[in-house]
MDAnalysis code that builds the backbone (N, CA, C; Angstrom):
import MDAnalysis as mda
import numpy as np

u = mda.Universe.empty(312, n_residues=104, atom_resindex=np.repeat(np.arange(104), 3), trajectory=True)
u.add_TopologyAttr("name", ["N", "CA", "C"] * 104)
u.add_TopologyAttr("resid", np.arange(1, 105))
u.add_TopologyAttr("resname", ["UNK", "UNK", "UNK", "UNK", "UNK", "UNK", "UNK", "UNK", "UNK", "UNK", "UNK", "UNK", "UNK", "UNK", "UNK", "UNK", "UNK", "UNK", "UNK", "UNK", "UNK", "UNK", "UNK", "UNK", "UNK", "UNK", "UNK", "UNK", "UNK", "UNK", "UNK", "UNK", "UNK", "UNK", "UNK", "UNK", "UNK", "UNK", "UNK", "UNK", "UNK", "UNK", "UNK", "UNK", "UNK", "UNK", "UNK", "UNK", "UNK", "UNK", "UNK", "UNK", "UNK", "UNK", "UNK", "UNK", "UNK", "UNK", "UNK", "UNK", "UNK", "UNK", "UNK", "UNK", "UNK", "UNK", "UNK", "UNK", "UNK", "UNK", "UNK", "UNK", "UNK", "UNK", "UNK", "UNK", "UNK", "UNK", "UNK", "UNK", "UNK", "UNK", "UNK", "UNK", "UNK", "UNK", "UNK", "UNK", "UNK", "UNK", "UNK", "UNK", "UNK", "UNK", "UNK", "UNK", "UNK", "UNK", "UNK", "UNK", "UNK", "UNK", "UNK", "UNK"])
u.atoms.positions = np.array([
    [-111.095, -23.587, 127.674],
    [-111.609, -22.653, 126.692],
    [-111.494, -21.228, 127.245],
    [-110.923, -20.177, 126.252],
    [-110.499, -18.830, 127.161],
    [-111.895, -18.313, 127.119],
    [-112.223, -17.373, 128.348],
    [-113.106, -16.882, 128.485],
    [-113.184, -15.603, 128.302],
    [-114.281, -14.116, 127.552],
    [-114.255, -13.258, 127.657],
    [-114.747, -12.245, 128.159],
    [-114.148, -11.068, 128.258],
    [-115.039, -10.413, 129.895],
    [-115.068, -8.713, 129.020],
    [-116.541, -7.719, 129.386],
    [-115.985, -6.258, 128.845],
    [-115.369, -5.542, 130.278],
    [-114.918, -4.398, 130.058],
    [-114.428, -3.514, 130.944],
    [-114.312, -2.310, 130.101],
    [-115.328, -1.334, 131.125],
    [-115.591, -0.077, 130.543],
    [-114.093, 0.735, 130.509],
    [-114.174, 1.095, 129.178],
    [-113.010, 2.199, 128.823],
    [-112.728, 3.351, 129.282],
    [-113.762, 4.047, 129.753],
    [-113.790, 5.169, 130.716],
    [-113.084, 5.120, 131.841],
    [-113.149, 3.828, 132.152],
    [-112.162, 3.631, 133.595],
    [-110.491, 4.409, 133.350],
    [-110.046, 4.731, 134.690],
    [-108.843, 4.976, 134.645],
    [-107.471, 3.694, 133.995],
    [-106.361, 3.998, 134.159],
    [-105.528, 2.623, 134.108],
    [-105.579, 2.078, 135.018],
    [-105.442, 2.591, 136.496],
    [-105.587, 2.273, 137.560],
    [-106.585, 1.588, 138.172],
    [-108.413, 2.081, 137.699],
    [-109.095, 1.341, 138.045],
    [-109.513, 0.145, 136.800],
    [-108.674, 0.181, 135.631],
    [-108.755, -1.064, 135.077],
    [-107.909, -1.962, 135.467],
    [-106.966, -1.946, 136.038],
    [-106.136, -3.035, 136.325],
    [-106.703, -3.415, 137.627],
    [-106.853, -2.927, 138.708],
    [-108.121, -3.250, 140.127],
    [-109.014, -4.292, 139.500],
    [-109.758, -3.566, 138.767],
    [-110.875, -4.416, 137.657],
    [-110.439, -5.876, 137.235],
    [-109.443, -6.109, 136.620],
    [-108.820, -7.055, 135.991],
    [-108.159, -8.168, 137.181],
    [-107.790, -7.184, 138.195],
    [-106.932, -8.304, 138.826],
    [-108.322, -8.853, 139.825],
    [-109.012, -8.353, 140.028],
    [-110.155, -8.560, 140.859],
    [-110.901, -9.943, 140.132],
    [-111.144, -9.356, 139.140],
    [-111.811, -10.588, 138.049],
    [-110.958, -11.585, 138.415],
    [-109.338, -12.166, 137.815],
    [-108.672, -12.896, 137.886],
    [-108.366, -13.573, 138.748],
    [-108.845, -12.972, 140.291],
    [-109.025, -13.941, 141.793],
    [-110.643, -14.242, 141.903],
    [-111.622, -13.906, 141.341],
    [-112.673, -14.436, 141.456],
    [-113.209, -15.657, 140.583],
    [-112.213, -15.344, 139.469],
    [-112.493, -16.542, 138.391],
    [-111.704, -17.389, 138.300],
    [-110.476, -17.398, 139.324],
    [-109.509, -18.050, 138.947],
    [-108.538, -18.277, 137.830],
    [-108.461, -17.459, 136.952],
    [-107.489, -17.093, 136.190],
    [-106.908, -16.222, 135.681],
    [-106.099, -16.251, 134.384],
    [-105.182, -15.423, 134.234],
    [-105.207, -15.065, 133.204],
    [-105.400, -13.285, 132.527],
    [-105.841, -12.276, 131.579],
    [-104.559, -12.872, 130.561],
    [-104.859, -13.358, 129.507],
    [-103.979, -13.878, 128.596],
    [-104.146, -12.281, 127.370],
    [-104.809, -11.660, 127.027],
    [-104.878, -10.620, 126.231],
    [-106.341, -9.671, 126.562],
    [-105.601, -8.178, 126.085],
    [-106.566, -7.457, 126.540],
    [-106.860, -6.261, 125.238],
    [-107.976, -5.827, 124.501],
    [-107.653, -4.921, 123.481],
    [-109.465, -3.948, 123.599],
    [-109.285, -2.844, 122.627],
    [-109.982, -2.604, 122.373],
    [-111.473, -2.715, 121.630],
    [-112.850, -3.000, 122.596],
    [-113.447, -2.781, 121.511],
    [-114.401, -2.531, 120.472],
    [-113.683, -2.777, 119.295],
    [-113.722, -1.789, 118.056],
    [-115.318, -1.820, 117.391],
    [-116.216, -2.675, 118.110],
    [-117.788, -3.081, 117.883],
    [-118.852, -2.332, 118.763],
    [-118.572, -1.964, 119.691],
    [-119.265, -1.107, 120.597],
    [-119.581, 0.130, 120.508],
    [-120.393, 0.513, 121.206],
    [-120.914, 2.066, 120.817],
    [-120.145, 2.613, 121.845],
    [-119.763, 2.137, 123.179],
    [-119.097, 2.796, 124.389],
    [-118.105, 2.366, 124.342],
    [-117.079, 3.518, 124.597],
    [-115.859, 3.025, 124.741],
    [-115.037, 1.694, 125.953],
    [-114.912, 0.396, 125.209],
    [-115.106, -0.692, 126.320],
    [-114.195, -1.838, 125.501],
    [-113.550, -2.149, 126.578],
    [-112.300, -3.260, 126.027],
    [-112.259, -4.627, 126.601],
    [-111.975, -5.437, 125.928],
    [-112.567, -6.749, 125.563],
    [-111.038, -7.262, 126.715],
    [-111.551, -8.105, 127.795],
    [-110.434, -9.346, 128.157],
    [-110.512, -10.810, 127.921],
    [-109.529, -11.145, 127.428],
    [-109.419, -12.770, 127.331],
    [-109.130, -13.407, 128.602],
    [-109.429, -14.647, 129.100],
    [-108.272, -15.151, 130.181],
    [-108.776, -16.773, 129.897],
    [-107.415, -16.930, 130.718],
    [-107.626, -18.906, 130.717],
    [-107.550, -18.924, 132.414],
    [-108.581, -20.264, 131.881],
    [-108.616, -20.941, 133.570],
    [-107.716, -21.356, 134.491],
    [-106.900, -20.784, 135.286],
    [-106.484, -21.840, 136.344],
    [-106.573, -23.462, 137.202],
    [-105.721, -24.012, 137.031],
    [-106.083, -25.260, 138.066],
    [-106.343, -24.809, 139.574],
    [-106.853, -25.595, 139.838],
    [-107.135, -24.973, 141.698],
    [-105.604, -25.557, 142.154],
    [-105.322, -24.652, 142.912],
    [-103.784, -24.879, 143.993],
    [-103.052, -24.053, 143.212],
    [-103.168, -23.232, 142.038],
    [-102.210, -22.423, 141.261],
    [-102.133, -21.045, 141.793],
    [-101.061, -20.793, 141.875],
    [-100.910, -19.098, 142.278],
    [-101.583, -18.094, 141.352],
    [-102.190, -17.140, 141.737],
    [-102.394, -16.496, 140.668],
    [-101.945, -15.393, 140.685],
    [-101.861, -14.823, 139.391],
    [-100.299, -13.658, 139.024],
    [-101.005, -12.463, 139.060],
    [-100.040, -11.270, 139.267],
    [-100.520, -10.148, 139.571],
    [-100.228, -9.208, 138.400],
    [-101.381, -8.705, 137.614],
    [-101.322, -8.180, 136.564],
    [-101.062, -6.355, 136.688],
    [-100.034, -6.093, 135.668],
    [-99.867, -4.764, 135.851],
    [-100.154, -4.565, 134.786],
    [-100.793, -3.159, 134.647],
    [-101.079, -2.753, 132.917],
    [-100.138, -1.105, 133.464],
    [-99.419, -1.164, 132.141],
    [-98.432, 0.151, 131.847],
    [-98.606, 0.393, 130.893],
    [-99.003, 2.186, 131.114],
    [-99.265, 2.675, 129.759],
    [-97.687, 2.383, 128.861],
    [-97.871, 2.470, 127.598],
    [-96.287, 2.873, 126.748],
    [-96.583, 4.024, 125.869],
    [-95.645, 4.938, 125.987],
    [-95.279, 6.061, 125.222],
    [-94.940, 6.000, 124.269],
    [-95.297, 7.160, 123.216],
    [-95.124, 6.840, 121.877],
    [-93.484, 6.577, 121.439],
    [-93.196, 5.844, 120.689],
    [-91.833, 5.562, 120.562],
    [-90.832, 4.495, 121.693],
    [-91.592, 4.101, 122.775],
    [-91.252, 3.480, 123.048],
    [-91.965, 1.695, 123.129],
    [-91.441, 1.044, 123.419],
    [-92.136, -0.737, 123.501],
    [-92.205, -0.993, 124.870],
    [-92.979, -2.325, 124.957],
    [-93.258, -3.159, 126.139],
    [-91.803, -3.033, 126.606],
    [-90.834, -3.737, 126.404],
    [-89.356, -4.020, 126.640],
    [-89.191, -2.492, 127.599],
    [-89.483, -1.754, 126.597],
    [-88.579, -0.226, 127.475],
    [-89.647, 0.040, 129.188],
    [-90.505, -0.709, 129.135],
    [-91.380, -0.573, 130.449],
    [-91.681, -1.483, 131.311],
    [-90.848, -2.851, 131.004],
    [-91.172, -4.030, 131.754],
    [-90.342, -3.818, 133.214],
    [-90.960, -4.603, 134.101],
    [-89.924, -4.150, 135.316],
    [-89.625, -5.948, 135.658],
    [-88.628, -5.800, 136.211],
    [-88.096, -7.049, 136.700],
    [-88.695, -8.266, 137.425],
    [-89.203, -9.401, 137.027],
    [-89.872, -10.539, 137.701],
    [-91.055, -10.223, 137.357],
    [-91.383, -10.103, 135.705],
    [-92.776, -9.788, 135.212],
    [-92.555, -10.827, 134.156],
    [-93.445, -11.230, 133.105],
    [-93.511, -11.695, 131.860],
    [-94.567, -10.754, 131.042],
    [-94.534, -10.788, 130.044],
    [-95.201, -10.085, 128.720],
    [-96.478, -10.724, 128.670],
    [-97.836, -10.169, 128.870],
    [-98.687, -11.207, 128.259],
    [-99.891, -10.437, 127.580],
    [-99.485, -8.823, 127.206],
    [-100.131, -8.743, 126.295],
    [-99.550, -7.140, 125.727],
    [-99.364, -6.521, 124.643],
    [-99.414, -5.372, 124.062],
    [-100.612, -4.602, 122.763],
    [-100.893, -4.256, 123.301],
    [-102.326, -3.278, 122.827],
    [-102.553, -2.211, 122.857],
    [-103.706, -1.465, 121.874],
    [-104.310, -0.138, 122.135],
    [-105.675, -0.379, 122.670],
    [-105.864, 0.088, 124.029],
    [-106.858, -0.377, 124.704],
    [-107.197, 0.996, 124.770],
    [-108.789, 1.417, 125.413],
    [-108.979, 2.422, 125.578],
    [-109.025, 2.913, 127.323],
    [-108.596, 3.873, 127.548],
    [-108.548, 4.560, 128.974],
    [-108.882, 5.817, 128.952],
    [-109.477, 6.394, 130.148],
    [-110.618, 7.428, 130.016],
    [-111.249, 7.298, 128.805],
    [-111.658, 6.914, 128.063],
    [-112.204, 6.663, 126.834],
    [-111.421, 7.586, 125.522],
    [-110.230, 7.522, 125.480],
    [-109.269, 7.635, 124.771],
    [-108.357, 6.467, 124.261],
    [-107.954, 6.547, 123.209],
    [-106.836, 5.097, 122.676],
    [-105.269, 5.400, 123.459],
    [-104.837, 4.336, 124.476],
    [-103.538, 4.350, 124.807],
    [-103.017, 3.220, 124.378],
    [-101.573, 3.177, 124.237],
    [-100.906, 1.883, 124.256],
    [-100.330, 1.521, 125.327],
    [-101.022, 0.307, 125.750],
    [-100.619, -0.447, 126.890],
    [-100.089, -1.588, 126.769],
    [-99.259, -2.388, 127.532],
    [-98.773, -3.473, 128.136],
    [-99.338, -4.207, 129.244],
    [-99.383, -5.237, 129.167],
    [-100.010, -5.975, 130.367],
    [-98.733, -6.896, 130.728],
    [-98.536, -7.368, 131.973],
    [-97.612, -7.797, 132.588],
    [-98.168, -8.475, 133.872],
    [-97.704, -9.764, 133.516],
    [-97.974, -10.730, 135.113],
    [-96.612, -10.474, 136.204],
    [-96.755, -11.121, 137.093],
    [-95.697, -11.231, 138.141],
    [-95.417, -12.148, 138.182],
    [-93.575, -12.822, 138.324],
    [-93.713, -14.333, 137.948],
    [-93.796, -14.730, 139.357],
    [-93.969, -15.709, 139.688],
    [-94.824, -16.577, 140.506],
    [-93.592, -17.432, 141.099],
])
């Protein structure tokens, strides 16, 4: 059953992805989607993740902002997979981000 976690929006990109990948070795799994959200009074974005089996590697999540006009595709870097595209909030502003594992 995926589990859900907040993470304050104010954070940088930088210290949300720390945040995220930190979570994901303490809980043993892996951030399947990440978005804004849109119910809160503080700016604060909602993570999904699923559980890991024990003995599984766990993947190293990058979040990249994307620029307007461009997609996930134009920002993926090599030996990643796609596992989420969103407007999440950072410094407590709306960006569009990508999330990206490392393949394993």
């Amino acid at each position: 059953m995926p589990e859900r976690n907040v993470v304050d929006g104010s954070l940088s990109l930088a210290e949300q992805s720390q945040t995220l990948n930190f979570y994901q070795q303490q809980a043993r799994c892996k951030i399947t989607n990440y978005q804004k959200d849109l119910t809160a009074a503080n700016p604060q974005n909602i993570s999904t993740s699923q559980k890991l089996p024990l003995g599984t590697n766990i993947p190293t999540l990058q979040l990249i902002a994307i620029a307007s006009g461009n997609s996930a595709s134009d920002v993926q870097s090599p030996n990643t997979t796609l596992s989420f595209d969103n407007i999440v909030f950072v410094g407590s502003d709306s960006m569009h981000v990508a999330g990206f594992h490392e393949t394993v």
